[in-house]
C-alpha positions as CSV (number, residue, x, y, z in Angstrom):
1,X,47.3,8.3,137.8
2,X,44.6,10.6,138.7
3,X,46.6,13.3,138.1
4,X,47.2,12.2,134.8
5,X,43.2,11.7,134.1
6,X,42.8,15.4,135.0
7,X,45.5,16.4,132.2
8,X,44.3,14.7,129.8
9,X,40.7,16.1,130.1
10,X,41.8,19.8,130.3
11,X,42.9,18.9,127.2
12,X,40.2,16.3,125.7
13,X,37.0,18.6,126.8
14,X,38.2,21.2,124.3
15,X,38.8,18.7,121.5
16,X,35.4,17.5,122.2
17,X,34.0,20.6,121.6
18,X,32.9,21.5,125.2
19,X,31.0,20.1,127.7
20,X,27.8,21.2,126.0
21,X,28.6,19.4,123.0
22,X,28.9,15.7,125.3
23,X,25.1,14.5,124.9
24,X,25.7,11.0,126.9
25,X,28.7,9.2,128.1
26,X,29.7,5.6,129.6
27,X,33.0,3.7,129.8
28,X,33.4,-0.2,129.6
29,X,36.6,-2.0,130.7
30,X,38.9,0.1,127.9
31,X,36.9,2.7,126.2
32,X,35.3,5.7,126.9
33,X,31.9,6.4,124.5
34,X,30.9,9.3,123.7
35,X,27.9,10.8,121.7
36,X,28.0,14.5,120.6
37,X,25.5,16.8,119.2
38,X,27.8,17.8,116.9
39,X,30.6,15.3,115.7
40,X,32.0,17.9,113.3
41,X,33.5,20.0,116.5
42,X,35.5,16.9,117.6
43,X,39.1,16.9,116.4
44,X,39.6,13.6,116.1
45,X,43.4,13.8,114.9
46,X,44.9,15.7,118.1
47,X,42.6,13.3,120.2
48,X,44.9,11.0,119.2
49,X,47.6,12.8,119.9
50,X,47.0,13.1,124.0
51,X,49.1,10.7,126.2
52,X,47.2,7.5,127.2
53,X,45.3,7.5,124.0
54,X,45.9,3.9,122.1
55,X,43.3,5.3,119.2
56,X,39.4,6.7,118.5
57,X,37.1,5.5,116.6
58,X,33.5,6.9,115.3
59,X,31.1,3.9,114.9
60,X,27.0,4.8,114.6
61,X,27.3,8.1,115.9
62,X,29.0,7.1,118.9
63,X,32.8,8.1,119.4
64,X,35.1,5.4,121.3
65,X,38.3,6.6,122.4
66,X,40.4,4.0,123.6
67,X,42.7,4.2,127.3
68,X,42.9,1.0,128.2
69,X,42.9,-0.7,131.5
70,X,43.1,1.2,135.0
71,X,43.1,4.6,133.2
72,X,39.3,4.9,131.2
73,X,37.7,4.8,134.3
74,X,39.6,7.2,135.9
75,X,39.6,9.7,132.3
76,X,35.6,8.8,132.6
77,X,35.2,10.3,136.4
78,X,37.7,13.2,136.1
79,X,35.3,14.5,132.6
80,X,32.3,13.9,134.9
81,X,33.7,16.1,137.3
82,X,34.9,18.7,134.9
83,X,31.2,18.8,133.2
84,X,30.1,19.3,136.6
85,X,31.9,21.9,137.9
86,X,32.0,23.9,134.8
87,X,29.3,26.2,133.7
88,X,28.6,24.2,130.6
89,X,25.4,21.6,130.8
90,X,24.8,19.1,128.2
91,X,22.3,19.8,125.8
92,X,19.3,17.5,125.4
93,X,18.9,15.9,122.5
94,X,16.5,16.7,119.6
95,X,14.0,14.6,118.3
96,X,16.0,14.4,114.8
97,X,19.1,13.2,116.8
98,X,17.5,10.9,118.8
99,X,16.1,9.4,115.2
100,X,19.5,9.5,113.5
101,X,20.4,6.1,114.4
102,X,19.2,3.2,112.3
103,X,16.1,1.0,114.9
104,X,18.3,-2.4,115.1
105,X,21.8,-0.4,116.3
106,X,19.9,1.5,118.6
107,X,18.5,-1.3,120.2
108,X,22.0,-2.9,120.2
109,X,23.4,0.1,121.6
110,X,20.9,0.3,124.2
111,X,21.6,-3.3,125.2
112,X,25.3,-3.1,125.5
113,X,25.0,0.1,127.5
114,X,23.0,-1.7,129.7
115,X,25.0,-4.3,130.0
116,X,28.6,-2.7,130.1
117,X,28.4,-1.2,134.1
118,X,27.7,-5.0,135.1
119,X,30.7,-6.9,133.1
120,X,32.7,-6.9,136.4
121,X,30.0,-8.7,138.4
122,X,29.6,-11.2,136.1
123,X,32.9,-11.9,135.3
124,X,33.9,-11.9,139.0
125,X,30.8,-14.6,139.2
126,X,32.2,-16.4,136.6
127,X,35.8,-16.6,137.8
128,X,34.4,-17.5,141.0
129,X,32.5,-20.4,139.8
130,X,35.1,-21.7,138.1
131,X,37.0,-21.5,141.0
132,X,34.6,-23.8,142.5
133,X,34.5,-26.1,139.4
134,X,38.1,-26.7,139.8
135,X,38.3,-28.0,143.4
136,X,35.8,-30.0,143.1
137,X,37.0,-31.3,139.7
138,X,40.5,-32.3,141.0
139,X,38.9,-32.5,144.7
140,X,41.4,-30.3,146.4
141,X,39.1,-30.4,149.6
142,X,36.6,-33.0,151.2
143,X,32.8,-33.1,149.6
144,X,30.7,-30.4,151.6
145,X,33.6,-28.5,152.4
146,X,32.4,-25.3,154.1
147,X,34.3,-23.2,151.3
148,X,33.0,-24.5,148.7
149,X,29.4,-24.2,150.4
150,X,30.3,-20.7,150.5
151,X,32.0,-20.1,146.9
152,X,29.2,-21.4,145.3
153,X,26.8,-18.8,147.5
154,X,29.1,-16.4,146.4
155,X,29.5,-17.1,142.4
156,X,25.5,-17.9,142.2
157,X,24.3,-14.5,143.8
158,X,24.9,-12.6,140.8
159,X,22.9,-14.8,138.4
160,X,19.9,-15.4,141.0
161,X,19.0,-12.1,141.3
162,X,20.6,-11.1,137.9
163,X,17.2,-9.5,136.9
164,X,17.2,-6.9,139.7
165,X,21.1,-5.8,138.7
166,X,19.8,-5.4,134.9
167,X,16.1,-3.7,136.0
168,X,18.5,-1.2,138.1
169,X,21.0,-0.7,135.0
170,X,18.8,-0.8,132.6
171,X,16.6,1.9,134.3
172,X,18.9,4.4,134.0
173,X,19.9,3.7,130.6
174,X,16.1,4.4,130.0
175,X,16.4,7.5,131.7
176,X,13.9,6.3,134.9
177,X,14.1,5.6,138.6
178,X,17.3,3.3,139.2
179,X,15.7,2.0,142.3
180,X,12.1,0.9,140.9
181,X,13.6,-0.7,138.1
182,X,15.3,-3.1,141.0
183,X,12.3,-3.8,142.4
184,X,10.5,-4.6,139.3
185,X,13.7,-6.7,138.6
186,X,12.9,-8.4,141.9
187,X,9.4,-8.6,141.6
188,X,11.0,-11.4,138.4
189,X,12.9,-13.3,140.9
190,X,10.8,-13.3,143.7
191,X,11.3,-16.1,146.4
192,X,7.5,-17.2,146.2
193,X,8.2,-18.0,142.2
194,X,9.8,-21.4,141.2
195,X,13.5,-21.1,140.6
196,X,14.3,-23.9,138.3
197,X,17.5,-23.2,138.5
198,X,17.6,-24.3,141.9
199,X,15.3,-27.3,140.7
200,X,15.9,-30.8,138.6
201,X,12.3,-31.5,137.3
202,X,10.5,-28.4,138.1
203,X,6.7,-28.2,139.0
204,X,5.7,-24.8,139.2
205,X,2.3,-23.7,141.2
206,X,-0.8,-22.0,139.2
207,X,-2.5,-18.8,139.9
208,X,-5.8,-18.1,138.5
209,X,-6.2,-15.2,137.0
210,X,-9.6,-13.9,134.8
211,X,-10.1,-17.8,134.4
212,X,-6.2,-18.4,133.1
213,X,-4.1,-20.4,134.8
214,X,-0.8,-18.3,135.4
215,X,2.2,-20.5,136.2
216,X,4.1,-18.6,139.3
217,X,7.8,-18.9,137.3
218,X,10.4,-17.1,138.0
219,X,13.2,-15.7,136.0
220,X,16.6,-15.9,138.1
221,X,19.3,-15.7,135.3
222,X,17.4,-14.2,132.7
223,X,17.9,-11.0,130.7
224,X,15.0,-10.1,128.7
225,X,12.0,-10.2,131.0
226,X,14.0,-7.7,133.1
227,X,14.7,-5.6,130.4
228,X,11.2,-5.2,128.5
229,X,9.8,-4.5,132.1
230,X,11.8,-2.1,133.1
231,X,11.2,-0.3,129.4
232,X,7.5,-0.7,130.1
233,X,7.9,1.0,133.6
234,X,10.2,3.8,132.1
235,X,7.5,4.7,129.5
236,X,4.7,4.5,132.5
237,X,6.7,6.6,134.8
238,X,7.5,9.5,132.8
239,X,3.5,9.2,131.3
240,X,2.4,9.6,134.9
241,X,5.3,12.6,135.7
242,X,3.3,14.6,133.0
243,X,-0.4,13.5,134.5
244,X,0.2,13.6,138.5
245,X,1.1,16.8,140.0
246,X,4.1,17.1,141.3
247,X,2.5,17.4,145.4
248,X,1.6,13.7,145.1
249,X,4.4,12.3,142.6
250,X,6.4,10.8,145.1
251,X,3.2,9.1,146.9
252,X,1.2,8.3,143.4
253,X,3.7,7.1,140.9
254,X,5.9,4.4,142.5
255,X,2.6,2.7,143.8
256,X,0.9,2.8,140.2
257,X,4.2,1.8,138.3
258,X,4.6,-1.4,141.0
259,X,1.3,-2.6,140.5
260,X,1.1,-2.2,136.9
261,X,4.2,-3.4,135.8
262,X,4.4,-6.0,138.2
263,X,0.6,-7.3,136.6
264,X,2.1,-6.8,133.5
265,X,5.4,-8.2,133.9
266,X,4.3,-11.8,135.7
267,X,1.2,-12.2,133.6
268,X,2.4,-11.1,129.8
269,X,6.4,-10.2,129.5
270,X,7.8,-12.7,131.6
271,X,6.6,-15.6,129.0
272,X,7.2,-13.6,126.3
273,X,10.6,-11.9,127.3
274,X,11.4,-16.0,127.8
275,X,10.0,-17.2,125.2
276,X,12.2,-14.8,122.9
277,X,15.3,-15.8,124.9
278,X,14.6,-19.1,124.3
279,X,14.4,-18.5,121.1
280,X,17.6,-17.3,120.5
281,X,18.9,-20.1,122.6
282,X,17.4,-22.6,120.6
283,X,18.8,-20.8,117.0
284,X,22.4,-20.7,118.5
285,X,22.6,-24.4,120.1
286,X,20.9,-25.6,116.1
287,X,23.9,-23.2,114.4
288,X,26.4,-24.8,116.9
289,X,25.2,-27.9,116.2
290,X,23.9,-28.7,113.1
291,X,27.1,-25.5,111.8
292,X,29.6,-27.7,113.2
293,X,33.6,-26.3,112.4
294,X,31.8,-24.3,109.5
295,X,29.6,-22.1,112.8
296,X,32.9,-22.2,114.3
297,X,35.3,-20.6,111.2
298,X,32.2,-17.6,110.8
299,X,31.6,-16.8,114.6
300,X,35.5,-17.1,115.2
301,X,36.8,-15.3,112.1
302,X,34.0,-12.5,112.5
303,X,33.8,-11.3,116.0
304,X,36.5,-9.1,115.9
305,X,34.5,-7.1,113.4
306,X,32.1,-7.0,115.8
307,X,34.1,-6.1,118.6
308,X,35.2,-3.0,116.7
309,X,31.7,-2.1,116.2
310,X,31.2,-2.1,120.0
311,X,27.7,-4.4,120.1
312,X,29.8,-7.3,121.4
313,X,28.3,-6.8,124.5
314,X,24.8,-7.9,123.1
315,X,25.8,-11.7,123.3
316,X,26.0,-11.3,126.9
317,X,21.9,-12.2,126.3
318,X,22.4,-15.4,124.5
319,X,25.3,-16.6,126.3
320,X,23.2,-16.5,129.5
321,X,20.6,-18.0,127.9
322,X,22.4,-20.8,127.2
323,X,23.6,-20.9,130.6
324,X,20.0,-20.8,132.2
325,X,18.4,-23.1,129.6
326,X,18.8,-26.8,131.2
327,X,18.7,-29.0,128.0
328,X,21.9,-26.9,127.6
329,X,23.4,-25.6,130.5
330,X,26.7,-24.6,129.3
331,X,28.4,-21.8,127.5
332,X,29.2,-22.5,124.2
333,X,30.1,-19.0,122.4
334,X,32.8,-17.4,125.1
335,X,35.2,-20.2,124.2
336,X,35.1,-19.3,120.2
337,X,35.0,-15.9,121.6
338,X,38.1,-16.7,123.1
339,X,40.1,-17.9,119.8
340,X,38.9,-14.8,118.2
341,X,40.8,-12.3,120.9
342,X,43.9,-14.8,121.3
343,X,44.9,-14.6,117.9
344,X,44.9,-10.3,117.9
345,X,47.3,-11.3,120.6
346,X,49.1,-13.7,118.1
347,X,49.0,-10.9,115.6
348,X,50.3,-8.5,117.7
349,X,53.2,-10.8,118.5
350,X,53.6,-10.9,114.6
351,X,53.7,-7.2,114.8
352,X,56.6,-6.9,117.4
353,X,58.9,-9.1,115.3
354,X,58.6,-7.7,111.8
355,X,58.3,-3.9,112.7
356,X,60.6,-1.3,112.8
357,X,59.0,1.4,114.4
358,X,60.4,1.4,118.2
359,X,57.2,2.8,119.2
360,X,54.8,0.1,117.8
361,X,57.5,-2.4,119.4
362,X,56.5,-0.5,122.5
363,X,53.1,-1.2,122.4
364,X,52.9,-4.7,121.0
365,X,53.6,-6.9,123.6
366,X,51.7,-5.2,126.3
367,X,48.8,-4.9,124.0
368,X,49.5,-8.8,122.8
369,X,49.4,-9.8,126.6
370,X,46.6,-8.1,127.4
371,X,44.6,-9.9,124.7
372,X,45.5,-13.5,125.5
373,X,44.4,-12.0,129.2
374,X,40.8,-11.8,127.7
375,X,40.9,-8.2,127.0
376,X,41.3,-6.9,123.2
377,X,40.7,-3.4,122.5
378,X,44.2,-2.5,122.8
379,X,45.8,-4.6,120.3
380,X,42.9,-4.3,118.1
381,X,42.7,-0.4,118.3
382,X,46.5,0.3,119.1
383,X,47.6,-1.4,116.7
384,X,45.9,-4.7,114.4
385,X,42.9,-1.9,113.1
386,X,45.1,0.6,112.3
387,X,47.9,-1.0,110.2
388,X,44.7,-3.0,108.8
389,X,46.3,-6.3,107.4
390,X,47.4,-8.0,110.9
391,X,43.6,-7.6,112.4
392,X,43.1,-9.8,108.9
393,X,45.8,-12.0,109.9
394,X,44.0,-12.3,113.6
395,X,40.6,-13.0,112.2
396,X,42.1,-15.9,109.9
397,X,43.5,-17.3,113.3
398,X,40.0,-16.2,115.2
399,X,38.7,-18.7,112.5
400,X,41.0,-21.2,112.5
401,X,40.3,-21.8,116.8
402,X,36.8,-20.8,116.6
403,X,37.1,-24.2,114.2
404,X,38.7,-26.7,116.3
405,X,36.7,-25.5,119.5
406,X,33.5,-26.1,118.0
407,X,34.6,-29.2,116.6
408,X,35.4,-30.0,120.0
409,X,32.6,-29.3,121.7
410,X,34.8,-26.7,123.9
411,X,32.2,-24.9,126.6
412,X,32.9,-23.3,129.6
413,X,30.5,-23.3,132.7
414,X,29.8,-19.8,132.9
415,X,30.1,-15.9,131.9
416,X,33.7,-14.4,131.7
417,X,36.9,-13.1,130.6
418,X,38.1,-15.1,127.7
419,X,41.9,-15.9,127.4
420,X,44.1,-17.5,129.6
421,X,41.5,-16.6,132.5
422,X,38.8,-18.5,131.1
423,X,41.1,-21.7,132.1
424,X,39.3,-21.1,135.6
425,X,35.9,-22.1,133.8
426,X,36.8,-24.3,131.6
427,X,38.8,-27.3,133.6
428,X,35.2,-27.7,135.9
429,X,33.6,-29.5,132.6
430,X,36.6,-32.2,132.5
431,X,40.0,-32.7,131.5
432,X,39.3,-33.5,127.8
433,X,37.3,-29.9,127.8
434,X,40.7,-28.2,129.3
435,X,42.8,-29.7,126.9
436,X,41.1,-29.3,123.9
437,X,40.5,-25.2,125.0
438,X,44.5,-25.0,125.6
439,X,44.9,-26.3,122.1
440,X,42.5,-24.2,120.6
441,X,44.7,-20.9,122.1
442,X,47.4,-22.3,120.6
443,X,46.0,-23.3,117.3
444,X,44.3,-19.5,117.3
445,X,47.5,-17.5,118.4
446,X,49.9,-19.0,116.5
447,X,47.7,-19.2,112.9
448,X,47.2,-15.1,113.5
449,X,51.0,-14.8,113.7
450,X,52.0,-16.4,110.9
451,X,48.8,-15.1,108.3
452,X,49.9,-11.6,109.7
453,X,53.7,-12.7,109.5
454,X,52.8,-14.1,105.9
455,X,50.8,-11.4,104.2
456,X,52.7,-8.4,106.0
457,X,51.8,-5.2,107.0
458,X,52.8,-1.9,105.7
459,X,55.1,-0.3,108.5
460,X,54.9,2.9,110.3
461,X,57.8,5.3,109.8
462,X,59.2,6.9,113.1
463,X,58.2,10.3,113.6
């Protein structure tokens, strides 16, 4: 496979216009994102045309081209080392190209960037919490079994120190030390300030500070705090770079950017980074609410629009949120989530059976697995998107489950993959909550094959 990856960037660098043309890259769990200086040197059409390749698309100046599972990341370290070892460096950006982008989709942009590199350690905590959920649920050991004792050390880590995994990811997005953006993240989540995750009514301790009393809170499974602080610390740090010289940057500017940010960060953007997030807590648990299946039909039938924008990842935020926030406690918007990529996997079913071309055939029912397997770009990009009328049919069916879920009350108990894997954190909130999601799949998958099977699709000749 690595092989491969190495043949198909000999051939993608070119396409892309050379290394020097690659201004920033990442890769999430099917794409590869690229942004170019120049987008007019990318040939999009023979991109498409290299083996792997399931389809590219150019959304706000960023260019996803989509591999799929267990090849991206491999495509994504064989064009790292190619940059590297050639004698072509990227180019930094201007200021006119870092200003092309409109403020809100660079702020979503930067958030899902941020975000992307960490989607396996959640979703491993998540899977592993609802392994957990499900033996205690149907008790398939004794109460204070010494596994469980140790799965739920081992699916809690994550979202206890969650802060000091963004403040490292989110310094590099920023461009700033990896490693102080940790600490600052840990500063957050410090043992010496309340966890109230940990705690049923908690009573936090007060510090005085200029006459104030400063609660000592911590934010253990927040997202916001982190992030703000670490932005605050990335504009300090490159500040000082230009003020200290450079025989007393390494002793100067980590002790400045602690203490400042730390102050900072305990005293000003920890409330206000929480208060935000609960904010946006409180405005999704009123939609869901007070919505009802109406929430449900728009958040269902509409993600997979925002999927194929890319700033999915931006709900990550919210749905932690709701996680962390203990009048709520659950996850409500990965099940509706869920409906929405089952039924691209229902469309792509619809696809296999009605098509002609042997090659779509080919494609479908991987791509259809892989969806109700929680992972969607494939069906949406390789096929649904491009023949245009099943990815309506799937977002009719998105709606449809999104619907009954929410009419349900459907949650699951933590962050993860969606599909038949979020089973795992579903059956820990009950039996009723199980049932109804299984349901729900079925309702979603089987209304986005027959509104794809019903309105058609215009069918791809063979070549």
């Amino acid at each position: 496979m690595r092989a491969d990856a190495d043949k198909i960037v000999n051939k993608l660098l070119p396409l892309l216009g050379g290394g020097r043309n690659i201004e920033s890259m990442t890769c999430c769990t099917t794409r590869l994102r690229l942004t170019l200086h120049d987008e007019g040197k990318a040939d999009i059409a023979e991109i498409e045309k290299l083996d792997h390749v399931q389809g590219v698309y150019v959304r706000f100046g960023q260019h996803q081209i989509i591999f799929g599972i267990g090849i991206v990341n491999k495509v994504y370290q064989a064009l790292e080392e190619a940059i590297a070892r050639g004698t072509e460096t990227p180019e930094q950006p201007t200021a006119a190209e870092r200003e092309k982008l409109h403020p809100f989709v660079e702020i979503t942009k930067t958030v899902s960037n941020i975000f992307i590199p960490i989607i396996p350690v959640m979703v491993a905590s998540g899977l592993l919490m609802g392994l957990s959920g499900m033996i205690k649920s149907f008790r398939w050991t004794v109460d204070g079994s010494a596994w469980i004792r140790l799965l739920d050390i081992f699916s809690t880590s994550a979202f206890i120190i969650l802060p000091i995994i963004i403040g490292f990811s989110a310094a590099k997005q920023f461009g700033s030390n990896p490693y102080l953006g940790a600490v600052i993240g840990g500063i957050l989540t410090h043992p010496d300030l309340l966890n109230r995750w940990m705690l049923i009514d908690p009573m936090p301790d007060y510090l005085n500070v200029f006459g104030m009393p400063v609660p000592l809170i911590g934010y253990q499974g927040t997202v916001i705090p982190a992030i703000l602080s670490v932005y605050l610390m990335s504009k300090a740090e490159k500040g000082l770079r230009r003020l200290v010289p450079r025989s007393f940057d390494l002793l100067l500017i980590p002790f400045v950017i602690v203490i400042v940010t730390g102050i900072v960060s305990i005293l000003a953007i920890g409330p206000l980074g929480e208060w935000i997030g609960r904010w946006m807590t409180n405005g999704v648990d009123f939609i869901y609410k007070h919505g009802g299946v109406v929430a449900g039909i728009l958040l269902g039938g509409l993600y997979s629009s925002i999927v194929f924008t890319g700033l999915h990842h931006v709900f990550l935020t919210v749905e932690v949120g709701l996680l962390a926030d203990p009048q709520v406690g659950m996850n409500l918007l990965l099940p509706i989530w869920a409906m929405a990529n089952v039924a691209q996997g229902g469309a792509g079913l619809a696809v296999f059976v009605k098509t002609r071309n042997q090659k779509l055939k080919n494609i479908a029912i991987p791509a259809s697995i892989t969806a109700f397997l929680g992972v969607v770009e494939p069906v949406i990009y390789g096929m649904n998107l491009r023949l245009r009328t099943p990815f309506i049919g799937a977002s009719i069916g998105g709606a449809a489950g999104g619907a009954y879920v929410v009419s349900n009350h459907v949650a699951a108990n933590s962050i993860g993959l969606s599909g038949i894997p979020m089973i795992a954190i579903a059956a820990p909130l009950g039996v009723p909550n199980l049932l109804h999601y299984l349901i729900g799949f079925a309702v979603s998958a089987v209304f986005g094959f027959l509104a794809t099977w019903i309105v058609g699709f215009d069918d791809v000749q063979e070549e």
